[in-house]
FITORKOL-721142 format. One record per atom (N, C-alpha, C): residue number from 1; residue in three letters; atom name; x, y, z. Coordinates in nm, 2 decimals, m for minus. Example, Ala and Ser with C-alpha at 12.3 -4.5 7.8 and 13.67 -1.06 7.14 Angstrom:
<pts>
+-----+-----+----+--------+--------+--------+
:   k :   r :  a :     c1 :     c2 :     c3 :
+-----+-----+----+--------+--------+--------+
:   1 : ALA :  N :   1.32 :  m0.57 :   0.78 :
:   1 : ALA : CA :   1.23 :  m0.45 :   0.78 :
:   1 : ALA :  C :   1.32 :  m0.33 :   0.78 :
:   2 : SER :  N :   1.28 :  m0.22 :   0.71 :
:   2 : SER : CA :   1.37 :  m0.11 :   0.71 :
:   2 : SER :  C :   1.29 :   0.00 :   0.79 :
+-----+-----+----+--------+--------+--------+
</pts>
This chain:
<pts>
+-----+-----+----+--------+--------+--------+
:   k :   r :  a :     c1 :     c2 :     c3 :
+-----+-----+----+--------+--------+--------+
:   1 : UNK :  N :  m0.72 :   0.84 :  m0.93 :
:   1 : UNK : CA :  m0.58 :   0.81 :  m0.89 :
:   1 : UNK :  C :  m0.55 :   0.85 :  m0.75 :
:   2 : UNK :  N :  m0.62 :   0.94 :  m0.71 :
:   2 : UNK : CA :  m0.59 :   0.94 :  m0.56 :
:   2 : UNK :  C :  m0.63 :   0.83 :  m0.48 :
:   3 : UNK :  N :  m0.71 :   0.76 :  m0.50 :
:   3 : UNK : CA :  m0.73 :   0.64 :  m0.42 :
:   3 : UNK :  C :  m0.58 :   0.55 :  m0.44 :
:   4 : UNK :  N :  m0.54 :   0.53 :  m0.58 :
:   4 : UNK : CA :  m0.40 :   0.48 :  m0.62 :
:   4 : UNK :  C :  m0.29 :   0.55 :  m0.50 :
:   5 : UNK :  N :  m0.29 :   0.62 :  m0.49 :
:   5 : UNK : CA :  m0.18 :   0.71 :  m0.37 :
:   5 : UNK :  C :  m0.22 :   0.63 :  m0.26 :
:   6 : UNK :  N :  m0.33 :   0.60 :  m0.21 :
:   6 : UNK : CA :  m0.33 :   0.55 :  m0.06 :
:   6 : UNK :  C :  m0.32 :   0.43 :  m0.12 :
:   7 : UNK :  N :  m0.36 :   0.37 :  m0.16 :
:   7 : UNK : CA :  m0.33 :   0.20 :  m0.15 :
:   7 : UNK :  C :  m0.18 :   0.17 :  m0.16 :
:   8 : UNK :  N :  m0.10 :   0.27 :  m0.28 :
:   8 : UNK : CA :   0.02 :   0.24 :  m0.29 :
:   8 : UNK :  C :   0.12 :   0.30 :  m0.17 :
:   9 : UNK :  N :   0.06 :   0.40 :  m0.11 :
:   9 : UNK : CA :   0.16 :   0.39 :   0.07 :
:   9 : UNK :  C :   0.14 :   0.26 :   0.10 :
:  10 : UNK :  N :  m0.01 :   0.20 :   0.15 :
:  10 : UNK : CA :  m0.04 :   0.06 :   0.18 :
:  10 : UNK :  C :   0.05 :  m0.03 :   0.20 :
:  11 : UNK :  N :   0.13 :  m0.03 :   0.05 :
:  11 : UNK : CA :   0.19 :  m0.13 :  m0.02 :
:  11 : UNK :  C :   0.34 :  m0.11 :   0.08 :
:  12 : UNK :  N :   0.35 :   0.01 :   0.04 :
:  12 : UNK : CA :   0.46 :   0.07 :   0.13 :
:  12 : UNK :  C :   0.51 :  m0.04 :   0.22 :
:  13 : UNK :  N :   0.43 :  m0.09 :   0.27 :
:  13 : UNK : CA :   0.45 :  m0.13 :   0.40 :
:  13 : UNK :  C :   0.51 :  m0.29 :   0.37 :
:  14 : UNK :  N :   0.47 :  m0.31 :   0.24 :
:  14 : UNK : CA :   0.56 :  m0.46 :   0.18 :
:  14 : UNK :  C :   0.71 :  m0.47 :   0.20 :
:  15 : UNK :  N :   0.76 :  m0.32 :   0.20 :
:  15 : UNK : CA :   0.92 :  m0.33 :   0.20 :
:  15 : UNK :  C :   0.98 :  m0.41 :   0.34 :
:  16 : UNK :  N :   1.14 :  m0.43 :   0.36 :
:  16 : UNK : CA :   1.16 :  m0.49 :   0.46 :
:  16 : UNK :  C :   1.25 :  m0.43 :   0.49 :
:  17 : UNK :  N :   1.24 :  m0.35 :   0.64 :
:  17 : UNK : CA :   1.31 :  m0.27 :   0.67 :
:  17 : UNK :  C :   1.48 :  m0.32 :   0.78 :
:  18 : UNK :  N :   1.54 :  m0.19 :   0.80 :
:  18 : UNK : CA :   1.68 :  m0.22 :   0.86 :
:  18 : UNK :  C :   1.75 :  m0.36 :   0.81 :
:  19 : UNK :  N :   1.71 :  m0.34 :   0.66 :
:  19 : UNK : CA :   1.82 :  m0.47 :   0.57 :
:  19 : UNK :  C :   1.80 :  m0.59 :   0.56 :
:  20 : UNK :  N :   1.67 :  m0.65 :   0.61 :
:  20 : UNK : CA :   1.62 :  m0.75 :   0.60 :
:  20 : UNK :  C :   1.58 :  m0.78 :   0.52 :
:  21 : UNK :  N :   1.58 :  m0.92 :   0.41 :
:  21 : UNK : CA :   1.57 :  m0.98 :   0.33 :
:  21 : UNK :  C :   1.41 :  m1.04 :   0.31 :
:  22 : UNK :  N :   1.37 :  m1.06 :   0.43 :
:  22 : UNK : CA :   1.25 :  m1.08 :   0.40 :
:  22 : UNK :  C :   1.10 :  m1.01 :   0.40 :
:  23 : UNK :  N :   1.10 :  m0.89 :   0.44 :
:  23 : UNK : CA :   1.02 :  m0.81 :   0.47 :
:  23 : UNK :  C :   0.96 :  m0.82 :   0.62 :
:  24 : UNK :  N :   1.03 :  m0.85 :   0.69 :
:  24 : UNK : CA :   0.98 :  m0.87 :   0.82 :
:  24 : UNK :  C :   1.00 :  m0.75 :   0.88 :
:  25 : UNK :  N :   1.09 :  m0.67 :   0.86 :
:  25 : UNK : CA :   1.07 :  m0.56 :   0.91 :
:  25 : UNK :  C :   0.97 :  m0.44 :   0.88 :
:  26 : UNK :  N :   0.91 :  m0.48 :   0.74 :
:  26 : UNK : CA :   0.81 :  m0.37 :   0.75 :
:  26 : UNK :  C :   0.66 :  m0.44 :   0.77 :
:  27 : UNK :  N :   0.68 :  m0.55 :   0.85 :
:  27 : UNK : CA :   0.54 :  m0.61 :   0.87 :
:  27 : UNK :  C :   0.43 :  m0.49 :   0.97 :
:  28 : UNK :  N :   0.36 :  m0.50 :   0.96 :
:  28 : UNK : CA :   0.30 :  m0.37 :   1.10 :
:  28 : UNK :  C :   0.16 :  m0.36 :   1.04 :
:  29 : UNK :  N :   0.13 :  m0.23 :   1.10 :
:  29 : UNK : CA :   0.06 :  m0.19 :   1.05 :
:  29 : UNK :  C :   0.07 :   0.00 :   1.04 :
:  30 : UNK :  N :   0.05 :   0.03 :   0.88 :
:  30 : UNK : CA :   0.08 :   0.14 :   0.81 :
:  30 : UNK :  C :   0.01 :   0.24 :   0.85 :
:  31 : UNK :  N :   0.03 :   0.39 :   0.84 :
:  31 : UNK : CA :  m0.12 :   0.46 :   0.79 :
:  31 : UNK :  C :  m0.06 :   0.57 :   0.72 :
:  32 : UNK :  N :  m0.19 :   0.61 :   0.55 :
:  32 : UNK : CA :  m0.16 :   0.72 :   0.50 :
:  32 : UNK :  C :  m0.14 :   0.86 :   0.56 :
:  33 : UNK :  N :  m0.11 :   0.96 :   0.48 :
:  33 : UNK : CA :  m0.07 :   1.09 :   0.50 :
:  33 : UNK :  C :  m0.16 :   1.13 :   0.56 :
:  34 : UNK :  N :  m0.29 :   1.10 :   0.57 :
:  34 : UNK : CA :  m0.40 :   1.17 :   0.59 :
:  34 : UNK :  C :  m0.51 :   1.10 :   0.69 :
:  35 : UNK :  N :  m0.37 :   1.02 :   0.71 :
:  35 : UNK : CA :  m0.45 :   0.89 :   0.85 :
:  35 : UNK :  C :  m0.60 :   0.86 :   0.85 :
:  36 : UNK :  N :  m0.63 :   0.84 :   0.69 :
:  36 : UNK : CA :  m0.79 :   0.79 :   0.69 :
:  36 : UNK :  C :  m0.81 :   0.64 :   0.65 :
:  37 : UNK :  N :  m0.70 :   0.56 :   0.65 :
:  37 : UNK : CA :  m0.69 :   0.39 :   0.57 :
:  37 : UNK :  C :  m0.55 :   0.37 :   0.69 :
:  38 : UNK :  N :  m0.58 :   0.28 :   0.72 :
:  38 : UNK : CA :  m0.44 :   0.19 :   0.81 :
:  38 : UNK :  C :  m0.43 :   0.03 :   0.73 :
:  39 : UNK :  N :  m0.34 :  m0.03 :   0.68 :
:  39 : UNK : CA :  m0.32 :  m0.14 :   0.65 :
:  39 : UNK :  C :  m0.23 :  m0.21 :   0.74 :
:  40 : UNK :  N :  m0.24 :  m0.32 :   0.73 :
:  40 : UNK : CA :  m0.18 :  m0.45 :   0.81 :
:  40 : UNK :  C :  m0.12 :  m0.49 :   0.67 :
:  41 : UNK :  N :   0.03 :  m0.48 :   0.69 :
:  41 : UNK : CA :   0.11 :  m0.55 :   0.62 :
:  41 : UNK :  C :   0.14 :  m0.69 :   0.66 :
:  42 : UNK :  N :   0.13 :  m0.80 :   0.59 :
:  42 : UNK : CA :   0.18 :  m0.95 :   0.60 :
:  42 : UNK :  C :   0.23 :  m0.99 :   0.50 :
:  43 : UNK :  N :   0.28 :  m1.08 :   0.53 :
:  43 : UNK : CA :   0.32 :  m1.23 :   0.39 :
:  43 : UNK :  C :   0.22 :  m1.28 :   0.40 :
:  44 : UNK :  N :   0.23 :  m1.34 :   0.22 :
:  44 : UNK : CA :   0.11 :  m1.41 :   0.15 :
:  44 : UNK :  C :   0.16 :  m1.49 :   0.07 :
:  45 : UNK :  N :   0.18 :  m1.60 :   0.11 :
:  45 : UNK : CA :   0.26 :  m1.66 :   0.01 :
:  45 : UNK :  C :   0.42 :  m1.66 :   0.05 :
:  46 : UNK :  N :   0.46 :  m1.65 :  m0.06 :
:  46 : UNK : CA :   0.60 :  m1.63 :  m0.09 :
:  46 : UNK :  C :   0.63 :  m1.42 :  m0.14 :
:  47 : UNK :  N :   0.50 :  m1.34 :  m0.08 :
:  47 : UNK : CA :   0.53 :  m1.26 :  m0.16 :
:  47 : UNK :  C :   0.50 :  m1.16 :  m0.01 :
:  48 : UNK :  N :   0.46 :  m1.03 :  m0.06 :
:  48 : UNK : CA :   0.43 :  m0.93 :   0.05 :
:  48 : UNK :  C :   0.25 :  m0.88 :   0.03 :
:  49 : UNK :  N :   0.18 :  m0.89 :   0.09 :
:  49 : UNK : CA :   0.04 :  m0.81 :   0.10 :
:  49 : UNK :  C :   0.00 :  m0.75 :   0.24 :
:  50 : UNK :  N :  m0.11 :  m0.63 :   0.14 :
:  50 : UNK : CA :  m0.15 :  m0.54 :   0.25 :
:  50 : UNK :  C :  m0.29 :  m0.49 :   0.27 :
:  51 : UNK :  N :  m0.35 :  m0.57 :   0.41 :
:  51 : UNK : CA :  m0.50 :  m0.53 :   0.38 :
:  51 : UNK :  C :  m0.54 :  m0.43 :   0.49 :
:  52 : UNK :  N :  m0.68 :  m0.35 :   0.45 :
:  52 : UNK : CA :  m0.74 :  m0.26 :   0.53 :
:  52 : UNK :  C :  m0.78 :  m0.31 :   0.62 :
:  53 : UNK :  N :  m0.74 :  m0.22 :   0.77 :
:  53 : UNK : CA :  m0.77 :  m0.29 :   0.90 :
:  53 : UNK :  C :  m0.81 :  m0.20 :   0.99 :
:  54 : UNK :  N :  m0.87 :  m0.05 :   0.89 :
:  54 : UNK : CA :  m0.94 :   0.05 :   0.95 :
:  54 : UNK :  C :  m0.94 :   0.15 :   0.88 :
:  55 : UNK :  N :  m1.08 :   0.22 :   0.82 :
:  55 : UNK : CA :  m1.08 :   0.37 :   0.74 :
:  55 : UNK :  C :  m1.17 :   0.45 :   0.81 :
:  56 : UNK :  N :  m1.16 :   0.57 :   0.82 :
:  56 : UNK : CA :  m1.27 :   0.66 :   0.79 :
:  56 : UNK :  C :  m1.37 :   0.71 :   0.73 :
:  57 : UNK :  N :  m1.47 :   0.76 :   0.76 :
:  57 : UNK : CA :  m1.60 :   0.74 :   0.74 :
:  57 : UNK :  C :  m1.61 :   0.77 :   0.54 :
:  58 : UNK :  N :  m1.49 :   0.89 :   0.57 :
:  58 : UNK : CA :  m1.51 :   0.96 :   0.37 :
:  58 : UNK :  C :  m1.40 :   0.82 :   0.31 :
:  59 : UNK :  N :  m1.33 :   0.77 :   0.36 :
:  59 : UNK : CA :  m1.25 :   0.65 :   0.28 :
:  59 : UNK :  C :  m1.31 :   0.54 :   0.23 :
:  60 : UNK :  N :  m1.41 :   0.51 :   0.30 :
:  60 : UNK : CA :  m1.51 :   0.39 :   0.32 :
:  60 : UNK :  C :  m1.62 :   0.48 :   0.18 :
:  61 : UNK :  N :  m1.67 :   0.58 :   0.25 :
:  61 : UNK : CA :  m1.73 :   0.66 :   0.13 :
:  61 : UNK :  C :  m1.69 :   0.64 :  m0.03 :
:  62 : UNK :  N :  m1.55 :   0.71 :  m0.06 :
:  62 : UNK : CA :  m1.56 :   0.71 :  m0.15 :
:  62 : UNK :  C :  m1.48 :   0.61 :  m0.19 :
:  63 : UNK :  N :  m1.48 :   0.46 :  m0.16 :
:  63 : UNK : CA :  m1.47 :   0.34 :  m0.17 :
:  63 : UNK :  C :  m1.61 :   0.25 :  m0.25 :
:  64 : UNK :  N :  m1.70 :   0.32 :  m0.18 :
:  64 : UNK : CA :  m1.82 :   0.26 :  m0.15 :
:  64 : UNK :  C :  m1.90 :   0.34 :  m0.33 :
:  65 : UNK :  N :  m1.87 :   0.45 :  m0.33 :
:  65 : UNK : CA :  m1.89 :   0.56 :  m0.44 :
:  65 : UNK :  C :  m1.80 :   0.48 :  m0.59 :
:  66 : UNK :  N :  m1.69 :   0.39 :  m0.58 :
:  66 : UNK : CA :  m1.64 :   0.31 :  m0.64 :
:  66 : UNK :  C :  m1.62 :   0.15 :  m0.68 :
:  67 : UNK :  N :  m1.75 :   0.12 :  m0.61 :
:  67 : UNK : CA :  m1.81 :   0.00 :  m0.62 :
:  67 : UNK :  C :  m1.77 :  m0.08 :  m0.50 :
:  68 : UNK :  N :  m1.65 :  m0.10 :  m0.42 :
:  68 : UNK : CA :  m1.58 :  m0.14 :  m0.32 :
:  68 : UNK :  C :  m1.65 :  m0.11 :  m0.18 :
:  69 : UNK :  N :  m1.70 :  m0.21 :  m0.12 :
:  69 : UNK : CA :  m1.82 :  m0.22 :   0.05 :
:  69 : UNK :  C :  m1.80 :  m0.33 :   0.05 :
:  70 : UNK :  N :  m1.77 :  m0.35 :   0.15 :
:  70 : UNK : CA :  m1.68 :  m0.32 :   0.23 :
:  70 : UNK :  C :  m1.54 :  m0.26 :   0.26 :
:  71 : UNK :  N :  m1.46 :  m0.16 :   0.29 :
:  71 : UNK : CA :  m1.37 :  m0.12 :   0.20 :
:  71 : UNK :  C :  m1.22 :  m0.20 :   0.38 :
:  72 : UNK :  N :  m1.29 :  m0.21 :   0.44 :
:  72 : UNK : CA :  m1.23 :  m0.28 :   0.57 :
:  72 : UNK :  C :  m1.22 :  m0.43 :   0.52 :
:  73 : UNK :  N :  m1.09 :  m0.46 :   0.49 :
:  73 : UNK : CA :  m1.10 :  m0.61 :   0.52 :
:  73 : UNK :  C :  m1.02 :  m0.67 :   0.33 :
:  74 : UNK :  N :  m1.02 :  m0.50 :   0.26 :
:  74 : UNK : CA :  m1.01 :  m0.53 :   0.12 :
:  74 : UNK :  C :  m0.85 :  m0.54 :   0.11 :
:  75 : UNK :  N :  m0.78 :  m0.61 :   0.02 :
:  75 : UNK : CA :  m0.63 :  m0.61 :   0.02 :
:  75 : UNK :  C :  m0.58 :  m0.50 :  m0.06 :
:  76 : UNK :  N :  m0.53 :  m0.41 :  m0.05 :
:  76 : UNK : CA :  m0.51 :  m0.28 :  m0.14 :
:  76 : UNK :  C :  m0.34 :  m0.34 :  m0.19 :
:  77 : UNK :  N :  m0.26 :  m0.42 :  m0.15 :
:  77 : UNK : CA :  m0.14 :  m0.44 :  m0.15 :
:  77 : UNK :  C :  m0.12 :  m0.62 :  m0.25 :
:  78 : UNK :  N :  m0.11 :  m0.60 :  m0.32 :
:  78 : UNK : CA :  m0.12 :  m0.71 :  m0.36 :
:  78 : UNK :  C :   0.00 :  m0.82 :  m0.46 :
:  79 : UNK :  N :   0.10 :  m0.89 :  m0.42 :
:  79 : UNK : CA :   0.18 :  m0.96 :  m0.48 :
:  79 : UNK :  C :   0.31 :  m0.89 :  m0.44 :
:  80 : UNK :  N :   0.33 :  m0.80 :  m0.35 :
:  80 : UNK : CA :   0.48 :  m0.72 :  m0.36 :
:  80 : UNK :  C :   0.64 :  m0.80 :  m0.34 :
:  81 : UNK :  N :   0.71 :  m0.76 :  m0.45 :
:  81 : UNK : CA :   0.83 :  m0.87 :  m0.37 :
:  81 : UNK :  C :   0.95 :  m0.77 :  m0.45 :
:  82 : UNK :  N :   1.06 :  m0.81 :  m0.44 :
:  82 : UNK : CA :   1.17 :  m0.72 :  m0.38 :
:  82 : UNK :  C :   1.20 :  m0.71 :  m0.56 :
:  83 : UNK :  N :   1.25 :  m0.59 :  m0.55 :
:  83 : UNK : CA :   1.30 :  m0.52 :  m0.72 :
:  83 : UNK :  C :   1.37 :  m0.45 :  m0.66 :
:  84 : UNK :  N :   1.51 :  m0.47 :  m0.57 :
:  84 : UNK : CA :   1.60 :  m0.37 :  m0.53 :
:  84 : UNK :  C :   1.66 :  m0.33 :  m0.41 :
:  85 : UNK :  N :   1.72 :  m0.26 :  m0.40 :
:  85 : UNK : CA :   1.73 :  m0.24 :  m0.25 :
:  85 : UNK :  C :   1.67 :  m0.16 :  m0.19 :
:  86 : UNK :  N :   1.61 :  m0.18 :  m0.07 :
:  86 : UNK : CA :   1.49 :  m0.12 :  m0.04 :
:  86 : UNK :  C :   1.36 :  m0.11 :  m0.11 :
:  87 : UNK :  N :   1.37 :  m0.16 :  m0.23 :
:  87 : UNK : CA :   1.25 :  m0.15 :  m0.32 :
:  87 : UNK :  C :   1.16 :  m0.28 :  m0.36 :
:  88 : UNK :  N :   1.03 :  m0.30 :  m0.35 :
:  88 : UNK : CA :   0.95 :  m0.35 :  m0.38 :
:  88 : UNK :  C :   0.85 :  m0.34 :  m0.50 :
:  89 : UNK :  N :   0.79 :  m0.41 :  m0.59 :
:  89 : UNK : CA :   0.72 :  m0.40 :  m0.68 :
:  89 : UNK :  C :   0.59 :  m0.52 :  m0.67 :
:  90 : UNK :  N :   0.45 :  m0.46 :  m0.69 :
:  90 : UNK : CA :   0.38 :  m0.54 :  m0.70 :
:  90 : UNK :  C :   0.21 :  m0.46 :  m0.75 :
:  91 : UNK :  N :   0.14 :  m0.52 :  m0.70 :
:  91 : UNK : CA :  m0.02 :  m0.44 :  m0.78 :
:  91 : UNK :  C :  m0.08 :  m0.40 :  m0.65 :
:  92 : UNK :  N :  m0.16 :  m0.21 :  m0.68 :
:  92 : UNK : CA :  m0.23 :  m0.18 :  m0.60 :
:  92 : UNK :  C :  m0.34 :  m0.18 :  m0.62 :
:  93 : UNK :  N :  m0.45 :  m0.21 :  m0.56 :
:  93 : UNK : CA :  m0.61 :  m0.21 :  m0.60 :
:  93 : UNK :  C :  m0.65 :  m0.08 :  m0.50 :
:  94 : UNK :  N :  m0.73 :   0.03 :  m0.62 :
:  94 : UNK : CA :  m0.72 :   0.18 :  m0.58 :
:  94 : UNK :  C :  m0.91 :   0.17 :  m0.53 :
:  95 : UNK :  N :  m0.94 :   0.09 :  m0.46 :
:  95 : UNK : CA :  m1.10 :   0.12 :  m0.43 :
:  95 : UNK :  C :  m1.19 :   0.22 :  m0.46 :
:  96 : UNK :  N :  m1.13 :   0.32 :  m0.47 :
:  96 : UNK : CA :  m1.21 :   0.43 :  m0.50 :
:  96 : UNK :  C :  m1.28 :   0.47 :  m0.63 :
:  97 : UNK :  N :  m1.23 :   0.37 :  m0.78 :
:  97 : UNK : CA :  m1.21 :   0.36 :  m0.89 :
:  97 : UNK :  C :  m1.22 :   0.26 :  m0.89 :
:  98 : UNK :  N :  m1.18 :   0.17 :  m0.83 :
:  98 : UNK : CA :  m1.22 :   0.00 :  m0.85 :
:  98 : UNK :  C :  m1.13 :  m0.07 :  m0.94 :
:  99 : UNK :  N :  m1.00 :  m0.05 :  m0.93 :
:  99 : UNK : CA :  m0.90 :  m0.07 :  m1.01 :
:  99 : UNK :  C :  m0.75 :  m0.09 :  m0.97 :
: 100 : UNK :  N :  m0.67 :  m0.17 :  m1.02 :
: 100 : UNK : CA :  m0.54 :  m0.26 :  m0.95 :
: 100 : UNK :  C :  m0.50 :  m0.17 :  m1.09 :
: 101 : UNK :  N :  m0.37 :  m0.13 :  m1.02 :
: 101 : UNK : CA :  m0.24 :  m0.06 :  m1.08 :
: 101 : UNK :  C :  m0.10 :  m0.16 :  m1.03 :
: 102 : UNK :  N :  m0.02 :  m0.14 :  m1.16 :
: 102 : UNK : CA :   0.13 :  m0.14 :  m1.05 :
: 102 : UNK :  C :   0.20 :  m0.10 :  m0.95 :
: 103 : UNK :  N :   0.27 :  m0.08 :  m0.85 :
: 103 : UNK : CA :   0.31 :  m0.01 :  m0.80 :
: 103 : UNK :  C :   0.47 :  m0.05 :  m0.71 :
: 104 : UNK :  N :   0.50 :   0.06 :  m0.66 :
: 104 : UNK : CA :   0.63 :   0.04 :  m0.64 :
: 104 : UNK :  C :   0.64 :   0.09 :  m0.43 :
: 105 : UNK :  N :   0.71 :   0.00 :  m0.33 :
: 105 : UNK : CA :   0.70 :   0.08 :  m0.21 :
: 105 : UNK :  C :   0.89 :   0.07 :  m0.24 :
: 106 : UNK :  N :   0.92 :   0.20 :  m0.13 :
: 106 : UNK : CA :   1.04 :   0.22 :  m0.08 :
: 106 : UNK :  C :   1.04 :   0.24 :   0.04 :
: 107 : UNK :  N :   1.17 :   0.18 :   0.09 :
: 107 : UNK : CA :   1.16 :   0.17 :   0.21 :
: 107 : UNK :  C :   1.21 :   0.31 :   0.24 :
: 108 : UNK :  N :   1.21 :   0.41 :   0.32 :
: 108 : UNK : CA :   1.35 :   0.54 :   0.36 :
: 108 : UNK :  C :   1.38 :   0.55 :   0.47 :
: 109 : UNK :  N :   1.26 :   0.48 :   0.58 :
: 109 : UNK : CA :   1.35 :   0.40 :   0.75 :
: 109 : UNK :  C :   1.25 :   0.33 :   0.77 :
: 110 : UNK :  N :   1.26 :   0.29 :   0.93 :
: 110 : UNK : CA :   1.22 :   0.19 :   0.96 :
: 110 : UNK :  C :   1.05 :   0.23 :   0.98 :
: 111 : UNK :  N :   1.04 :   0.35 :   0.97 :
: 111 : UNK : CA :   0.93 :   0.40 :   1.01 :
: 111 : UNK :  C :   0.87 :   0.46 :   0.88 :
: 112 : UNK :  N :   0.94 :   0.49 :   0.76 :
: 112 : UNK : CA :   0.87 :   0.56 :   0.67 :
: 112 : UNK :  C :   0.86 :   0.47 :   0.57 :
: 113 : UNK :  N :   0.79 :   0.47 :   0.47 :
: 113 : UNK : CA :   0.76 :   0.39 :   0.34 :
: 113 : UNK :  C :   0.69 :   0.50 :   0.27 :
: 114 : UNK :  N :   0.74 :   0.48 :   0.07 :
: 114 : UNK : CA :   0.69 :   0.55 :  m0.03 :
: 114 : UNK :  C :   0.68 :   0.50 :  m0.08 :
: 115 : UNK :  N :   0.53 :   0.49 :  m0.14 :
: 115 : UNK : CA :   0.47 :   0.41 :  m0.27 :
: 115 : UNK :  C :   0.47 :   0.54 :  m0.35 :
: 116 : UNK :  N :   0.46 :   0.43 :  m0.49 :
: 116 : UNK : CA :   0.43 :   0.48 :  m0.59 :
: 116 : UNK :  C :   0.38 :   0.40 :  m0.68 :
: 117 : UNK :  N :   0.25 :   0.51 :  m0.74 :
: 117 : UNK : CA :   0.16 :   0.36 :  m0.83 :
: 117 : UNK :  C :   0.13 :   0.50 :  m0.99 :
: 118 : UNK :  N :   0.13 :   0.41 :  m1.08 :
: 118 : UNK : CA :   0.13 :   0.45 :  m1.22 :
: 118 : UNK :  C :   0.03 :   0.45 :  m1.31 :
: 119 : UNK :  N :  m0.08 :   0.51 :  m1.39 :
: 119 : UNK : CA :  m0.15 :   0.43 :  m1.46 :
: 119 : UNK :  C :  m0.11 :   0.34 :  m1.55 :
: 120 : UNK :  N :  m0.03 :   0.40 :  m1.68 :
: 120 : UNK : CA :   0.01 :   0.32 :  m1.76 :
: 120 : UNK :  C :   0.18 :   0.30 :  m1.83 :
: 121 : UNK :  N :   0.22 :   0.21 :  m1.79 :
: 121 : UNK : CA :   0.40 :   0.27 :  m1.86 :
: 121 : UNK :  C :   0.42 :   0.35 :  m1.80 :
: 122 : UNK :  N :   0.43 :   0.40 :  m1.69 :
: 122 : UNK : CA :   0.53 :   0.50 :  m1.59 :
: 122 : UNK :  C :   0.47 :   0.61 :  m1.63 :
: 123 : UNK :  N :   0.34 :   0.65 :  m1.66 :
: 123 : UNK : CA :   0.27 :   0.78 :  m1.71 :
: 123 : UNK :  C :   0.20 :   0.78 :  m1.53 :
: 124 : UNK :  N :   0.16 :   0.93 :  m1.56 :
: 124 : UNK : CA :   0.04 :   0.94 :  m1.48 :
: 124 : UNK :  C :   0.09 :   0.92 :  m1.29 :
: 125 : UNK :  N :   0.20 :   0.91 :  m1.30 :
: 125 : UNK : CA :   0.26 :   0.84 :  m1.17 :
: 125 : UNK :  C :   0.21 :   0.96 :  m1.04 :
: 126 : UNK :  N :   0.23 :   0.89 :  m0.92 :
: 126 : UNK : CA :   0.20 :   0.94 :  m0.82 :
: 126 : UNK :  C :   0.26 :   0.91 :  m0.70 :
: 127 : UNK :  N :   0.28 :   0.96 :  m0.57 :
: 127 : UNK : CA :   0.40 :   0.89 :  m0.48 :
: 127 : UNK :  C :   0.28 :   0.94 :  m0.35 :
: 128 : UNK :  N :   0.31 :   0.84 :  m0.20 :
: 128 : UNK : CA :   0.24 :   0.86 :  m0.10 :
: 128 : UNK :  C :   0.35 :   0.84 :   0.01 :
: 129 : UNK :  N :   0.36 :   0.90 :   0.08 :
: 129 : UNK : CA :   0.46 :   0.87 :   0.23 :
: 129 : UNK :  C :   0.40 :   0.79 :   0.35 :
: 130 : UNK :  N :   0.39 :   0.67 :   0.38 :
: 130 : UNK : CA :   0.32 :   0.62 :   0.49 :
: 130 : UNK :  C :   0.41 :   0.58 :   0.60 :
: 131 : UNK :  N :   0.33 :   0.60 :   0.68 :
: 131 : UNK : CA :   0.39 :   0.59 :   0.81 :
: 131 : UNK :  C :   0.37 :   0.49 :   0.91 :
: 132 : UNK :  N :   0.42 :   0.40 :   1.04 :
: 132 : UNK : CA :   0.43 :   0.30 :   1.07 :
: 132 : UNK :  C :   0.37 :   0.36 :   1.20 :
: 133 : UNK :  N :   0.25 :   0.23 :   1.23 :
: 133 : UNK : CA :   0.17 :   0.29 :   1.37 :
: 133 : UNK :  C :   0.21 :   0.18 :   1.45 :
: 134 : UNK :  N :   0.26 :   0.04 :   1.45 :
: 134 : UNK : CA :   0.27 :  m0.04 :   1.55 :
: 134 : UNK :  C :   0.38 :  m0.10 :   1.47 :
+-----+-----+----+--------+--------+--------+
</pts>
């Protein structure tokens, strides 16, 4: 599940910030609490995704320790679209375990974003604060 915490900041970055409807405000690029994974948020579609666009050496590790090699380049954010205000919902793929959860980003400014990803039915939950590097 802790890999679920970083992918779901990731996701974070799907939200659309200062009121915008489309997520263009949180387009950028993210990084977790622990500044070891940076995602590049985009549109995909009609929806919001977020891929790896730089990790550290133990992220990649224990990516790699979870079947996932290359862990650069993998979409951790997947399908996100609006459930709310400021709120997005869509699937996190947790690399480190090798496994896509639900999850949820919020926006709280223009610069901060909180995921949260679940194992099963809102059990097990978990939240990440990510932050906005460009």
């Amino acid at each position: 599940m802790r890999g679920a915490l970083l992918a779901i900041a990731a996701l974070l970055a799907a939200g659309p910030a200062g009121g915008q409807s489309s997520g263009q405000g949180s387009l950028g690029t993210w990084r977790n609490p622990q500044n070891s994974v940076h995602v590049k948020v985009h549109r995909c579609g009609d929806a919001t995704c977020g891929t790896v666009v730089w990790a550290n050496e133990k992220a990649k590790a224990d990516a790699r320790r979870g079947g996932t090699d290359p862990l650069v380049g993998v979409q951790l954010f997947q399908d996100f679209r609006p459930a709310g205000k400021d709120v997005w919902r869509g699937r996190v793929y947790v690399p480190d375990i090798g496994k896509t959860f639900s999850g949820t980003v919020t926006r709280i400014d223009d610069r901060t974003l909180v995921g949260k990803g679940c194992l099963l039915g809102g059990l097990g939950c978990r939240s990440q604060t990510w932050s906005r590097i460009d």
